[in-house]
C-alpha positions as CSV (number, residue, x, y, z in Angstrom):
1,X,125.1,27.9,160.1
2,X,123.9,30.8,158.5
3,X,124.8,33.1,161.7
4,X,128.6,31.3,161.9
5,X,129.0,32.6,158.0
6,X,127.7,36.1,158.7
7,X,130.4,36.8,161.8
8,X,133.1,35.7,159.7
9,X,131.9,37.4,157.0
10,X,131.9,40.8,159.7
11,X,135.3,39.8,160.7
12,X,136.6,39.5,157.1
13,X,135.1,42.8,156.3
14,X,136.0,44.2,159.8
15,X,139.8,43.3,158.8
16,X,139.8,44.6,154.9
17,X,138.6,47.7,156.3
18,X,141.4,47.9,158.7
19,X,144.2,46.6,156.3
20,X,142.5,49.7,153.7
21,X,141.8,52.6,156.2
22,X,145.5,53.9,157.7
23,X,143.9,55.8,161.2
24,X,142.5,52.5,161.9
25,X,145.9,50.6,161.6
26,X,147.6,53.5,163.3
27,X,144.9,53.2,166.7
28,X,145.3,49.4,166.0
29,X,149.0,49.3,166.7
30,X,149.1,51.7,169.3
31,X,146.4,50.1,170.8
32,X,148.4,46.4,170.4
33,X,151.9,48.3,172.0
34,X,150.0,49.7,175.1
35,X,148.5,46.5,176.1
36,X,151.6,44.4,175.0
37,X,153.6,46.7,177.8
38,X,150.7,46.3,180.4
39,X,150.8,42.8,179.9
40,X,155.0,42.4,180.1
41,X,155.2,44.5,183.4
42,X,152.4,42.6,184.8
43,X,154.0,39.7,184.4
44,X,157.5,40.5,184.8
45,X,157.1,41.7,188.6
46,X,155.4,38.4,189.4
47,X,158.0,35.9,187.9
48,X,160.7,37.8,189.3
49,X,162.8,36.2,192.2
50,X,161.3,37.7,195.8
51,X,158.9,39.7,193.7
52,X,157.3,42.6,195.6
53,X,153.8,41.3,196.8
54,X,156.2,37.9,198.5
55,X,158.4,40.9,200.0
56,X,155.1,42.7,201.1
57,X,153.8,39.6,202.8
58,X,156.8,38.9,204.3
59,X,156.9,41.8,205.9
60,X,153.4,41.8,207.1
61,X,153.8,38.6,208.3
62,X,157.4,39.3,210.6
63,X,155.5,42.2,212.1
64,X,152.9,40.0,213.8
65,X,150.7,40.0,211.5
66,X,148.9,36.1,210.7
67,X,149.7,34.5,207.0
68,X,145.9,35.0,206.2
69,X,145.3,39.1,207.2
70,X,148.9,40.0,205.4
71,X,147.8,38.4,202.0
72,X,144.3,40.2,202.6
73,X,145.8,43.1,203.7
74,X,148.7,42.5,200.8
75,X,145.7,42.1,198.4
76,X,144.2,45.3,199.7
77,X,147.2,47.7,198.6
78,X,147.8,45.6,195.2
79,X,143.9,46.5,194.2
80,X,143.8,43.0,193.2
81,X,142.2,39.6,195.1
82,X,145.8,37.5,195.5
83,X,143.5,34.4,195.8
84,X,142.3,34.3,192.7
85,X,144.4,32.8,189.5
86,X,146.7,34.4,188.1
87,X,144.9,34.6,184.5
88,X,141.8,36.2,187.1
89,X,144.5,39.2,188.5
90,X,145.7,40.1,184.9
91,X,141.7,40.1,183.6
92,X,141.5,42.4,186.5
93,X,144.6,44.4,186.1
94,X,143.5,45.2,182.5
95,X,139.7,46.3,183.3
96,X,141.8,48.9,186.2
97,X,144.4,49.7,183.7
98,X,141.3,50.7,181.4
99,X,139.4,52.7,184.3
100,X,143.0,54.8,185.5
101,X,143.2,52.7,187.8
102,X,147.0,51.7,188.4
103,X,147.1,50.4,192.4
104,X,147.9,51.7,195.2
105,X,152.0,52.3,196.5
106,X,153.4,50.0,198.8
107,X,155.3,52.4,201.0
108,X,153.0,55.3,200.5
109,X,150.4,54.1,203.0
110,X,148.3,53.0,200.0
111,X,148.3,55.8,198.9
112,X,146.6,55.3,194.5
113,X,149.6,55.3,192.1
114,X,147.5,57.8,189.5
115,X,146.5,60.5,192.4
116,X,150.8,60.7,193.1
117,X,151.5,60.6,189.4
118,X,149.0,63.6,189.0
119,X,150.7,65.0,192.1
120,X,154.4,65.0,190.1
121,X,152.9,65.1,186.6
122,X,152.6,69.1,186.2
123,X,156.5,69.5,187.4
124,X,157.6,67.5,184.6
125,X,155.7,68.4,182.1
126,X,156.8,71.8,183.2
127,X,160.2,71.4,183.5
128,X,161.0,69.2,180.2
129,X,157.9,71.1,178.3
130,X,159.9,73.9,178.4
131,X,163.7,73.0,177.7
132,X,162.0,71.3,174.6
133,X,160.2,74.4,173.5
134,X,163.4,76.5,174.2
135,X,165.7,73.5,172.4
136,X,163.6,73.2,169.4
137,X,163.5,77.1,168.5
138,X,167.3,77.3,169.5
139,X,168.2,74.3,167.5
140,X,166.1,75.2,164.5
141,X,167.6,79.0,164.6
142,X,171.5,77.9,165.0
143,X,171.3,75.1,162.8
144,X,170.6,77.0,159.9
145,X,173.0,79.3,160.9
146,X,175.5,76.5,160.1
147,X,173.9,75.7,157.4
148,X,173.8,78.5,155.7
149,X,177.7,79.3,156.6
150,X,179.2,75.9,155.9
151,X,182.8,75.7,156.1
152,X,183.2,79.2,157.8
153,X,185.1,80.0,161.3
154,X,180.9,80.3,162.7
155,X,179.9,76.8,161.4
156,X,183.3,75.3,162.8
157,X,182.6,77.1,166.0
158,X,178.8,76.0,166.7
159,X,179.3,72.5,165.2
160,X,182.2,71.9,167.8
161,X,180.4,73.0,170.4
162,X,176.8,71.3,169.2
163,X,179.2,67.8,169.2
164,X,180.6,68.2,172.6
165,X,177.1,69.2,174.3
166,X,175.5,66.2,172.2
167,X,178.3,63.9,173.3
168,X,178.4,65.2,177.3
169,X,176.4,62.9,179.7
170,X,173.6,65.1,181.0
171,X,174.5,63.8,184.5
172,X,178.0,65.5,183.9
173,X,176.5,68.6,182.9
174,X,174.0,68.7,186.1
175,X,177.0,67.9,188.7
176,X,179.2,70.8,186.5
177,X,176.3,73.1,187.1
178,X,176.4,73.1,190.6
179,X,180.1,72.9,191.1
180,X,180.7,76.1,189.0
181,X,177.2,78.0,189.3
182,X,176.3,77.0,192.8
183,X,180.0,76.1,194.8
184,X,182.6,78.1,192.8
185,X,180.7,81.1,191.1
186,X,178.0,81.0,193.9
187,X,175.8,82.7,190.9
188,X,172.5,80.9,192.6
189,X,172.4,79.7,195.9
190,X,172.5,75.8,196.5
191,X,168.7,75.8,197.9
192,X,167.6,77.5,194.8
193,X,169.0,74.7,193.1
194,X,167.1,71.9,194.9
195,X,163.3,71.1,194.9
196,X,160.2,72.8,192.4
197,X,159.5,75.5,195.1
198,X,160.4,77.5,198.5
199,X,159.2,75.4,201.8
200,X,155.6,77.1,203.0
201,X,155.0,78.1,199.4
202,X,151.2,77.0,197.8
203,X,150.7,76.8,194.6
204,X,148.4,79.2,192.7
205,X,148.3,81.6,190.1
206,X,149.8,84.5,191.2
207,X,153.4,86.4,190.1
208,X,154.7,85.2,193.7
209,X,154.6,81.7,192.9
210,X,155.4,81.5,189.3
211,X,158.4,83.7,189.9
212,X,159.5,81.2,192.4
213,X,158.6,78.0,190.7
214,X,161.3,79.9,187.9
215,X,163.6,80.7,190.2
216,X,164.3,76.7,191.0
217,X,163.8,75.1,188.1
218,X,166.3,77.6,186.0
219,X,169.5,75.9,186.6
220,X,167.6,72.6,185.6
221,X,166.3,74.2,182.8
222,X,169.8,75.2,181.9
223,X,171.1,71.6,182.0
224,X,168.1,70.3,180.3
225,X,168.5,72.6,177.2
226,X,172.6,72.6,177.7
227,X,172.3,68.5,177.3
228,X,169.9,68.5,173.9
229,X,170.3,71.0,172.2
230,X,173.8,70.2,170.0
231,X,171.6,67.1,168.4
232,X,168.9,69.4,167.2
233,X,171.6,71.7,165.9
234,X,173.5,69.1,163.9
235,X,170.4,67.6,162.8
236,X,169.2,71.0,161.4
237,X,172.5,71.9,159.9
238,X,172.4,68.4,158.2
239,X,168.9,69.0,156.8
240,X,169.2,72.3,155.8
241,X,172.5,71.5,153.6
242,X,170.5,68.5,152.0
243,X,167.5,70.9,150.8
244,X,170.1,73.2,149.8
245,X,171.4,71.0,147.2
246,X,167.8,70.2,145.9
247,X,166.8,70.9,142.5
248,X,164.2,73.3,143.0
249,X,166.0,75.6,145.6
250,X,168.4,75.8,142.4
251,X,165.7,76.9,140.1
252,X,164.5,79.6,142.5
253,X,168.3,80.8,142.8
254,X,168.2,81.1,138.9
255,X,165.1,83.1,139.3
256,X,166.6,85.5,140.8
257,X,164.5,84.8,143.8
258,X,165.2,86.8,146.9
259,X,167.3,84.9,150.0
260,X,164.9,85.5,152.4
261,X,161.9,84.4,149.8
262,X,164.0,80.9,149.0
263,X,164.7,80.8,153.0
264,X,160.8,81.1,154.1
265,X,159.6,79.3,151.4
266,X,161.9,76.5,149.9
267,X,164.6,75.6,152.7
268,X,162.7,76.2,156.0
269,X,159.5,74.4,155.7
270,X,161.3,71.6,154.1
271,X,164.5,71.3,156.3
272,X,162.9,71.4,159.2
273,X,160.3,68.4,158.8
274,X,162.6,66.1,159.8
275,X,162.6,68.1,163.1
276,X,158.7,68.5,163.5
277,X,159.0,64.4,163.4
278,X,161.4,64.5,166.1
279,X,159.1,67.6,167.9
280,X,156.0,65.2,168.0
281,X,157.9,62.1,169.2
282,X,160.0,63.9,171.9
283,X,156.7,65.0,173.5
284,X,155.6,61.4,174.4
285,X,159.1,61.7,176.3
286,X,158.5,65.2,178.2
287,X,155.8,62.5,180.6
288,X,158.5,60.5,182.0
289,X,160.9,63.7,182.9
290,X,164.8,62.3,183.6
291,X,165.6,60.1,186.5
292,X,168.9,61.4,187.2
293,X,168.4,65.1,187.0
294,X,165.3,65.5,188.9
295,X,167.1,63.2,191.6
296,X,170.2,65.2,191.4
297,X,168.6,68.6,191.6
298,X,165.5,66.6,193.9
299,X,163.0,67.8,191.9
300,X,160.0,66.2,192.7
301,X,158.7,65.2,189.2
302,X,157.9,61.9,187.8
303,X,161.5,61.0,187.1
304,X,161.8,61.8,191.0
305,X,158.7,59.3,191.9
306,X,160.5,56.5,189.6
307,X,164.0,56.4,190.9
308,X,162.2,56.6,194.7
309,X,160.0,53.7,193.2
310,X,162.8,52.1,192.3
311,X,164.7,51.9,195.4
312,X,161.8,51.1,197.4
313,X,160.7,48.2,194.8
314,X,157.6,49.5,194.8
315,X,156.4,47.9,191.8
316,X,152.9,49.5,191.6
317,X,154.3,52.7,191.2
318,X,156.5,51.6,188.7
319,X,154.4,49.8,186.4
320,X,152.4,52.9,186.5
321,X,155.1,55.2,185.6
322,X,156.0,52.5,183.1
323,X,152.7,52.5,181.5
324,X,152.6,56.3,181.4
325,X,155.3,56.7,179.6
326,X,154.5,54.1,177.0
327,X,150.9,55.6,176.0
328,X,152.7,58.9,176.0
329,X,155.0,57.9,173.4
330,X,152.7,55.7,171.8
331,X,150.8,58.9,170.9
332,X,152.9,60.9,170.3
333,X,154.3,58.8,167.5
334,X,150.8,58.4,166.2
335,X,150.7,62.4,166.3
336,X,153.9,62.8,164.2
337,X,152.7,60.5,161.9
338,X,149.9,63.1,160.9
339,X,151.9,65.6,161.4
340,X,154.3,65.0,159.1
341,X,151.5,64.0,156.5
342,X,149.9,67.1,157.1
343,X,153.5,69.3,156.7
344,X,154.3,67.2,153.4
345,X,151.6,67.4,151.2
346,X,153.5,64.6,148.8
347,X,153.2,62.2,151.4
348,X,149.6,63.6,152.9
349,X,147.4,60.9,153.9
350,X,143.6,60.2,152.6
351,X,142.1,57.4,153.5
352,X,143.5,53.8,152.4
353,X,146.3,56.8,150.4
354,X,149.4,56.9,151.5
């Protein structure tokens, strides 16, 4: 009796501290959203209609093989024993989950889903890392140019042209690309255009291969920033005109403060923390790369191993992918969180403080 008290007693305490101490609700939640997305793919593939380990059977099985050795050899690429319960293959599914362990492809001669996501990973990361670097600086920079000439022939110009990039599908954009810079202007040659690097090249850290790796990936690059960059310039330009119109900006005016003094040191940090937020979260996106693009310009990153996963169904590879992306974003979110705590000393976090 005295035992059953004291755990509930730990698990009371265990929850005040979690309900007082914001880092642990933070890990909590993100903890909660990862498995919560584990768990829906997991069950998803196997309730749907012909779902991909039936197909995989099936296949086995009209190529000679006996019902038996395709559901061992079925259970073989899935990582997971088919013949247990289904409750058994999800206890399972988590503990590899946990471990890195996502399965093995279907298609890829079993090949493990994390060894070709590591494959793809760095091309992506690459490829998206940058445009968001060179978006984020470019937004920040042009935005406040905006800003700072409201209702002039430059803000009209830039803002019209921020709206119709921001409003353009980046499909579009990609397909205009290689009409006019590859077809019609013949600026870059179409092979440039396609794959991360030259046939017969290795990767390795030498001026050679970086300077090839850039020469394919700059007209994605192009379309990337081309795509993204009007919302980070109307989103600067509107937060840049609200801190202009704060109080204290006003004061420092009537102190006869210079421009450059209220620009550094009033509008900048301020205006742009809205945008750090945006930063933090749009890195947990830079992991899944875009589907389209990297299958228009067949770049082989992970947006390139999802849209082959998808017309292949094969589902391991997806729920990987899936899963990839959702940690990434979970993070990334948790990241901005701080960040913005730590760029906003009124709203800087300490302990059960908010």
């Amino acid at each position: 009796m005295t035992t059953t008290i004291q755990t509930r007693f730990d698990l009371l305490t265990f929850w005040y501290q979690l309900k007082s101490n914001y880092l642990l609700q933070k890990i909590a939640q993100a903890i909660f959203v990862i498995w919560f997305v584990a768990s829906v793919t997991f069950f998803v593939v196997r309730a749907m209609p012909g779902n991909a380990v039936d197909i995989l059977i099936q296949d086995l099985t009209l190529a000679g093989v006996s019902p038996e050795d395709a559901l061992n050899q079925a259970s073989l690429l899935v990582g997971l024993d088919l013949n247990k319960p289904v409750y058994l293959q999800y206890t399972d599914y988590l503990i590899n989950v946990v471990r890195g362990d996502f399965g093995n492809s279907y298609k890829s001669q079993g090949l493990k889903v994390s060894e070709l996501i590591v494959q793809v990973l760095p091309w992506t990361l690459f490829s998206v890392g940058l445009s968001l670097i060179i978006t984020f600086t470019l937004g920040i920079a042009l935005g406040a140019i905006m800003a700072y000439n409201h209702d002039t022939w430059i803000d009209h110009l830039l803002s019209n042209i921020a709206a119709t990039l921001d409003a353009v599908s980046p499909y579009l954009i990609g397909l205009l690309a290689i009409l006019l810079i590859g077809v019609t202007w013949k600026w870059v040659p179409i092979t440039d255009m396609r794959g991360a690097m030259s046939p017969g090249m290795q990767p390795e850290f030498s001026f050679e291969f970086i300077a090839d790796i850039f020469i394919h990936v700059r007209v994605l690059l192009l379309v990337y920033v081309l795509s993204s960059i009007g919302s980070w310039m109307l989103q600067m330009k509107s937060s840049t005109i609200a801190t202009l119109g704060e109080d204290y900006v006003t004061v420092a005016r009537a102190r006869g403060l210079p421009d450059s003094r209220i620009l550094t040191a009033y509008v900048g940090r301020n205006a742009t923390l809205p945008l750090f937020t945006r930063l933090a979260i749009s890195i947990g996106f830079v992991v899944g790369g875009s589907v389209l693009l990297e299958t228009l310009f067949t770049y082989r990153g992970v947006g390139f191993l999802l849209a082959k996963a998808l017309s292949d169904r094969d589902y391991p590879i997806m729920q990987g992918v899936f899963l990839i992306i959702t940690i990434s974003v979970v993070f990334a979110n948790l990241f901005a969180d701080f960040v913005y705590g730590w760029l906003d000393p009124r709203i800087r976090i300490s302990g059960g403080e908010g």
